[in-house]
C-alpha positions as CSV (number, residue, x, y, z in Angstrom):
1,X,0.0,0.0,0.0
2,X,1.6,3.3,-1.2
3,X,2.1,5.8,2.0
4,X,0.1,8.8,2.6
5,X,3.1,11.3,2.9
6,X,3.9,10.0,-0.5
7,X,0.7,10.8,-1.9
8,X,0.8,14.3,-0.6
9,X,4.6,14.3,-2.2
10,X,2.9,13.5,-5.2
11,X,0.3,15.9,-5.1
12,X,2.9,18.9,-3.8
13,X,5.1,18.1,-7.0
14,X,2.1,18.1,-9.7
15,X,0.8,21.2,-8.1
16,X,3.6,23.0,-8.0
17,X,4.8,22.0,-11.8
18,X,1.3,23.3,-12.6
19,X,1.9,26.5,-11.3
20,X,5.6,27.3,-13.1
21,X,4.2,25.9,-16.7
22,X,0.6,27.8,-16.2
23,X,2.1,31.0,-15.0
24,X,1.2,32.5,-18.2
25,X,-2.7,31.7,-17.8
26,X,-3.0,31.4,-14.2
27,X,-1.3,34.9,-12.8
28,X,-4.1,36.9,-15.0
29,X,-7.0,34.9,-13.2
30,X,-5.2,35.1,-10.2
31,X,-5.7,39.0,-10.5
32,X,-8.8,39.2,-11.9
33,X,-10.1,37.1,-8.7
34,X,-8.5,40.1,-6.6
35,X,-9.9,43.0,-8.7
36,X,-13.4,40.9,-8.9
37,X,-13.5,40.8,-4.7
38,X,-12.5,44.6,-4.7
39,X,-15.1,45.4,-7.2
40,X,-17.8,43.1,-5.4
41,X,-17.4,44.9,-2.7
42,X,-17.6,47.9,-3.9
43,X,-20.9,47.6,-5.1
44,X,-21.8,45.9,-2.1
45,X,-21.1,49.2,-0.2
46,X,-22.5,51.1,-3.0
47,X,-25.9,49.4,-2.7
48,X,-25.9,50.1,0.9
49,X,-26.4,53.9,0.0
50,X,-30.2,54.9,0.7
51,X,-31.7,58.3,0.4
52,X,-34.4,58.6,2.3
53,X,-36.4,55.3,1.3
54,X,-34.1,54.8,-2.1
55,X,-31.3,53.1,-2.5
56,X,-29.1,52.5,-5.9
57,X,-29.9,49.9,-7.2
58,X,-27.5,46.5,-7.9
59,X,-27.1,47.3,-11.6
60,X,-26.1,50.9,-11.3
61,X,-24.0,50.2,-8.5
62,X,-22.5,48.2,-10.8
63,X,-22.0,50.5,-13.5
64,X,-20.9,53.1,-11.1
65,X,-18.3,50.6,-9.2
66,X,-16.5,49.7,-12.8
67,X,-16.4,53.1,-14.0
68,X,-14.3,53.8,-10.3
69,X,-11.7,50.5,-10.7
70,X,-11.4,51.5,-14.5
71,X,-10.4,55.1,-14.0
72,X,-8.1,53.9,-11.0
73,X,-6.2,51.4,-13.3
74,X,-6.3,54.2,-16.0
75,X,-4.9,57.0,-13.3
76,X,-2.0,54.5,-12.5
77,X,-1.0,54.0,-15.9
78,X,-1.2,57.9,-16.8
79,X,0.9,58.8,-14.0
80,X,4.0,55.8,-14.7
81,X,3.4,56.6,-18.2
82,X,3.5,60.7,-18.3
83,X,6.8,60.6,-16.5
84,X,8.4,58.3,-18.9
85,X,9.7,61.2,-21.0
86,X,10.9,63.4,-17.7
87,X,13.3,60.2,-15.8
88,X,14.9,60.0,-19.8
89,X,15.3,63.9,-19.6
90,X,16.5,64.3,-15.3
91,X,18.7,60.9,-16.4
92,X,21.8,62.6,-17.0
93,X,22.0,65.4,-14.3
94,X,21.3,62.3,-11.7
95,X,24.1,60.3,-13.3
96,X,26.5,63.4,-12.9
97,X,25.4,63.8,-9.4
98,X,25.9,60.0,-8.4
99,X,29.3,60.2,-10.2
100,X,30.1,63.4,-8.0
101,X,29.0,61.4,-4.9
102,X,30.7,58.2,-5.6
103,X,34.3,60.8,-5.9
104,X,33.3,61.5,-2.3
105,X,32.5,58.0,-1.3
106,X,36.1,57.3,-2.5
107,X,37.5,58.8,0.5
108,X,35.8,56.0,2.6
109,X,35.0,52.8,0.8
110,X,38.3,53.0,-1.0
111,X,39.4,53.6,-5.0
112,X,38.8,50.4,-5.9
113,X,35.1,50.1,-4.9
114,X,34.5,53.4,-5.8
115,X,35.5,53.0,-9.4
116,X,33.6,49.3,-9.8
117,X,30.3,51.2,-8.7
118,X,31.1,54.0,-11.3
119,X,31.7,51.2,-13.8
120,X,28.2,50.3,-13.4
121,X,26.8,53.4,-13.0
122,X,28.1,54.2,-16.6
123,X,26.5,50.9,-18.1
124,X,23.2,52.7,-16.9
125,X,21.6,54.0,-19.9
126,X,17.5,55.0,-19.3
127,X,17.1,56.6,-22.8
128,X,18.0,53.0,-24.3
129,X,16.2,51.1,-21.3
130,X,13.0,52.7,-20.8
131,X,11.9,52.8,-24.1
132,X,12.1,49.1,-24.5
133,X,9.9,48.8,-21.0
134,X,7.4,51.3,-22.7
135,X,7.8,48.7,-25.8
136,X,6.1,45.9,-24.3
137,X,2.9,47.5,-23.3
138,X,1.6,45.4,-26.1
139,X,2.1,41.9,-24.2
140,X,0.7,44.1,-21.2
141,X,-2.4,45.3,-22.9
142,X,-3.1,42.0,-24.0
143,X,-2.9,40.7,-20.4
144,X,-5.1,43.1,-18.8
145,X,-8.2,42.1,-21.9
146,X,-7.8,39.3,-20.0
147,X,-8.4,39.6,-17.1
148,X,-11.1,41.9,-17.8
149,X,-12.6,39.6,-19.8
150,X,-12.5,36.8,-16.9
151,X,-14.0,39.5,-14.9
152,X,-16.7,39.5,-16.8
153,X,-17.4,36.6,-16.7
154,X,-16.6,35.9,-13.1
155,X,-20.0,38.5,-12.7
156,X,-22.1,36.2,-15.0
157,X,-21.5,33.6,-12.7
158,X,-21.9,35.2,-9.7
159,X,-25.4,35.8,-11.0
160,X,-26.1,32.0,-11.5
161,X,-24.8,30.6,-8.8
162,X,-27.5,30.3,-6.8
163,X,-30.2,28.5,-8.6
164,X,-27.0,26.3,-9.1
165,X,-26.5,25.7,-5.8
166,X,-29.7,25.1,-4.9
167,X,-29.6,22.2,-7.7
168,X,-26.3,20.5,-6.4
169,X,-27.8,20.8,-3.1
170,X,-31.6,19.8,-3.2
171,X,-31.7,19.5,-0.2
172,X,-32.6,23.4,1.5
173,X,-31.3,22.9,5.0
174,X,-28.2,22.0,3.7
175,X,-28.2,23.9,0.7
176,X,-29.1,27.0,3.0
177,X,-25.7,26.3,5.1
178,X,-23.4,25.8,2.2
179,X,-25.1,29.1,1.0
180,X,-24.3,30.8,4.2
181,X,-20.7,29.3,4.7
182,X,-19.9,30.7,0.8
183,X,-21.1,34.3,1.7
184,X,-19.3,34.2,5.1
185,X,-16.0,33.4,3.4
186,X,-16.8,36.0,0.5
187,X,-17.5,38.8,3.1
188,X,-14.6,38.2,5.2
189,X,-12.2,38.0,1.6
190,X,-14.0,41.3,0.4
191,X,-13.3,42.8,4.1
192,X,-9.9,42.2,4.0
193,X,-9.2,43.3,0.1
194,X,-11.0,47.0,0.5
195,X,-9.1,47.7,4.2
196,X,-5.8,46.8,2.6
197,X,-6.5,48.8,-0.5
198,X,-7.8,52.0,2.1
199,X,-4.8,51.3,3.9
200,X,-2.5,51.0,1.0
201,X,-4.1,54.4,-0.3
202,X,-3.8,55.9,3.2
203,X,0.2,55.0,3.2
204,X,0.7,56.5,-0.4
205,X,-1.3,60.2,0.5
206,X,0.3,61.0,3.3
207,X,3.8,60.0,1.9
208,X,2.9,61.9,-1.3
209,X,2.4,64.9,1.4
210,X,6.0,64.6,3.4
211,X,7.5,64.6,-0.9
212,X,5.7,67.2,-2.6
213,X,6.6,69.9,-0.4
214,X,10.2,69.0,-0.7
215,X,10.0,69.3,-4.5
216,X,11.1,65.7,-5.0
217,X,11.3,64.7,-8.8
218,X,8.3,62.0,-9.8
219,X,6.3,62.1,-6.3
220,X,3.3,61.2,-8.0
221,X,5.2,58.0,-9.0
222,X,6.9,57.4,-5.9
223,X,3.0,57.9,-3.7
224,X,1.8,55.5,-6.7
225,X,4.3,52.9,-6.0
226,X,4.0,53.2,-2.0
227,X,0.2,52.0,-2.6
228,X,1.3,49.2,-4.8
229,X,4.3,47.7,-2.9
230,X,1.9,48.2,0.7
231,X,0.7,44.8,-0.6
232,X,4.1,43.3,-0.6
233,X,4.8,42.6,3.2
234,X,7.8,43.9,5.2
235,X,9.3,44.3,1.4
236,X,7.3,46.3,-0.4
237,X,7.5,48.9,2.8
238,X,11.2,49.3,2.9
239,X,11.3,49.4,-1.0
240,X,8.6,52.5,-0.7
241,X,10.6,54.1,1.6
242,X,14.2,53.7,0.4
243,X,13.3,54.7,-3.3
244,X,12.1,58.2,-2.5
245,X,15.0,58.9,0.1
246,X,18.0,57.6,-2.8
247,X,16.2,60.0,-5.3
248,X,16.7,62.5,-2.8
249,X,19.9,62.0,-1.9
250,X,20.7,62.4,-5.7
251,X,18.4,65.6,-6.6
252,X,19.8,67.7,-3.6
253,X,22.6,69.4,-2.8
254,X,22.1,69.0,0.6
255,X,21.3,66.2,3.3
256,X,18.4,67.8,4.6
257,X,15.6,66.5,1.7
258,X,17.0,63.2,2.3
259,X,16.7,63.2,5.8
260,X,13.3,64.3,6.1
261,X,12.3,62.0,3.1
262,X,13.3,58.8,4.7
263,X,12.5,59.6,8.3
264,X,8.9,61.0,7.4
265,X,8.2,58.4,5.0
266,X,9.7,55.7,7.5
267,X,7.4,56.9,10.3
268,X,4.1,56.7,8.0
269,X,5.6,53.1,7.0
270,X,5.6,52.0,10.4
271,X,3.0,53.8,11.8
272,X,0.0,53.0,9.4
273,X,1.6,49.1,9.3
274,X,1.9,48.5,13.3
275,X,-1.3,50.4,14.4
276,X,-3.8,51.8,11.7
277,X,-3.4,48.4,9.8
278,X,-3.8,46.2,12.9
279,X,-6.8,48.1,14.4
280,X,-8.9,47.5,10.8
281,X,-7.9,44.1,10.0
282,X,-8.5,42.6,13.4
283,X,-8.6,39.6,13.5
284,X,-9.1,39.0,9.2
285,X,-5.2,39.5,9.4
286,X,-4.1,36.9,12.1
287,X,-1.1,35.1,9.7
288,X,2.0,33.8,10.9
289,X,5.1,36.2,10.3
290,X,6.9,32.7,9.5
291,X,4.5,32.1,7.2
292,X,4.4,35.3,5.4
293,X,7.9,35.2,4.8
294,X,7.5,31.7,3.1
295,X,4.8,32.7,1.1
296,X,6.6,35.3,0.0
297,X,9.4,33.8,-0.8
298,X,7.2,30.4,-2.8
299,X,5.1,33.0,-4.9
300,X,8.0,34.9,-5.7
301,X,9.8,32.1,-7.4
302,X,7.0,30.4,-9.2
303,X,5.3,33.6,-10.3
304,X,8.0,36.9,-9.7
305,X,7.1,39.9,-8.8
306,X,3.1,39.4,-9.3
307,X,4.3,36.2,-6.9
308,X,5.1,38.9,-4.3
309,X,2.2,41.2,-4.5
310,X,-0.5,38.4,-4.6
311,X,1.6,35.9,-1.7
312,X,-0.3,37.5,1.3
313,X,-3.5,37.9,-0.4
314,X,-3.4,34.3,-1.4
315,X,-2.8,32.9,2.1
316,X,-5.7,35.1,3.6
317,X,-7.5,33.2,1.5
318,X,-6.4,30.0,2.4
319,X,-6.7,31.1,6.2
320,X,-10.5,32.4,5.7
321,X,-11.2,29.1,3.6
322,X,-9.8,27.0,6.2
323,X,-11.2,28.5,9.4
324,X,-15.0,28.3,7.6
325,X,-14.3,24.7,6.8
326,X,-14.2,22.2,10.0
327,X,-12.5,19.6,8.2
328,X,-9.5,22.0,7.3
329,X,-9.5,24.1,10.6
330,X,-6.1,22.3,11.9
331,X,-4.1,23.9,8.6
332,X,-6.0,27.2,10.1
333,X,-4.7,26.9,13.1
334,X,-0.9,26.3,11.9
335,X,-0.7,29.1,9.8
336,X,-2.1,31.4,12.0
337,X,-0.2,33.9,14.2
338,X,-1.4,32.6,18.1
339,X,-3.8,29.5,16.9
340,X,-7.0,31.6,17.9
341,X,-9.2,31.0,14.4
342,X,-12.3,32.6,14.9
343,X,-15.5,30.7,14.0
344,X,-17.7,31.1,10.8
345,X,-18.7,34.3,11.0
346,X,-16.6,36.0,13.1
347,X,-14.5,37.8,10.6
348,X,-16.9,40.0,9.0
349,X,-16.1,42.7,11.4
């Protein structure tokens, strides 16, 4: 009789060869499941507007939630895009300025290293670089049809499902509880997508006020990219914050900028991700920090950088799945930060 360990061996290995040979098909579902449980939500709350004895309606909510996620994604895209032409033009006045800098830095890392890092500051050429970024926004457009498209039809499922559930499961008392578990796990999923997009939005405003003032280069882009890589954990944060500050340190002629750049931006980092974050997510966010590291790390080598930004996300997921589910509450309970898994229901907040 083969072992059970073996089986799961087995299981790991065709899994995970699924995931590196599908990456191509599977990462643009993959985020058109996250921008499906944003928008859900959305509407959700939308429909929940009354004036008086009128409230919007699910169709127009729905019209009104699509036009808000497609002028978001089209926002993002005009602000990395309009700057494209202004990094190829400040290009040259940074280089000189990192050149005079690295002369300094000569003085106390030594000639040697000095002139290594100027060896590869020279093979930095943006005007030759960027351009060829820019020149595959046609593989890029072709991804996001996609996922619109399985967006789409994500919502013309959602509006079968029930009459097909109530078919698999004739049966109304326990069609009625599979119905409830379903919507508790799709609350507590939506709850925990539009708090980490507030808070992600939160982070990048208030870092976009500490920059603007200073009259850093691109702070648009720098705020822009603080909301993205707030979904990266631990990461994503130090990358926000370290970007600005080098940019900084490159554009002044003084210290100060940089100081107040990286210590400002630091403190919203920190503040927003120990307390605001925390006090929203409850109990929705109650992952392992061991755990978040390893997802981290898996997603980032089967799937890269979309890896990093969907790894958290995905073990939510699996930590709101497997608390609903009694059979998988022990895999719960091990990923879990202090073993405490709330019961069905308990994460809608």
């Amino acid at each position: 009789m083969i072992p059970r360990w073996f089986l799961w061996l087995v299981a790991a290995a065709i899994v995970f060869s699924a995931l590196m040979a599908g990456r191509s098909y599977l990462i643009p579902i993959a985020i058109a499941l996250v921008l499906f449980s944003l928008l859900a939500a959305l509407i959700d709350r939308i429909t929940r507007i009354r004036v008086g004895h009128w409230s919007v309606p699910r169709p127009l909510a729905t019209v009104i939630g699509l036009v808000i996620i497609f002028y978001a994604l089209f926002l993002m895209v005009y602000v990395m895009s309009s700057q494209v032409e202004a990094v190829i033009a400040a290009s040259p006045r940074y280089i000189a300025r990192m050149e005079a800098l690295l002369s300094q830095a000569a003085e106390f890392f030594g000639r040697d290293i000095a002139e290594d890092m100027q060896r590869a500051l020279s093979e930095i050429d943006l005007t030759r670089r960027i351009p060829g970024v820019v020149g595959s926004a046609g593989a890029t457009l072709t991804t996001i049809t996609l996922i619109v498209l399985y967006m789409g039809f994500m919502f013309v499922e959602r509006g079968a499902f029930q009459s097909k559930l109530a078919r698999l499961f004739p049966n109304s008392d326990q069609s009625r509880r599979v119905h409830g578990l379903i919507i508790s796990i799709s609350d507590s999923i939506q709850r925990y997508f539009s708090i980490k997009l507030f808070v992600s939005a939160l982070t990048g405003g208030a870092a976009y006020v500490v920059m603007k003032p200073m009259g850093l280069d691109f702070a648009e882009t720098w705020a822009l990219l603080a909301v993205l890589l707030n979904f990266i954990p631990n990461i994503g944060s130090a990358v926000a914050t370290l970007l600005p500050a080098v940019v900084a340190l490159v554009q002044f002629d003084t210290l100060g900028p940089f100081v107040i750049i990286f210590f400002g931006v630091g403190a919203i980092q920190l503040f927003i991700g120990n307390f605001v974050e925390p006090a929203l997510m409850g109990r929705s966010l109650n992952l392992s920090p061991l755990v978040i590291i390893l997802s981290l790390t898996f997603w980032a080598f089967v799937w890269g950088i979309v890896g990093m930004f969907l790894s958290v996300p995905i073990m939510v997921i699996v930590l709101i799945v497997c608390s609903h589910v009694p059979a998988w509450r022990p895999v719960a309970i091990v990923i879990s930060r202090d073993g405490e898994i709330p019961a069905a229901g308990d994460l809608k907040g």
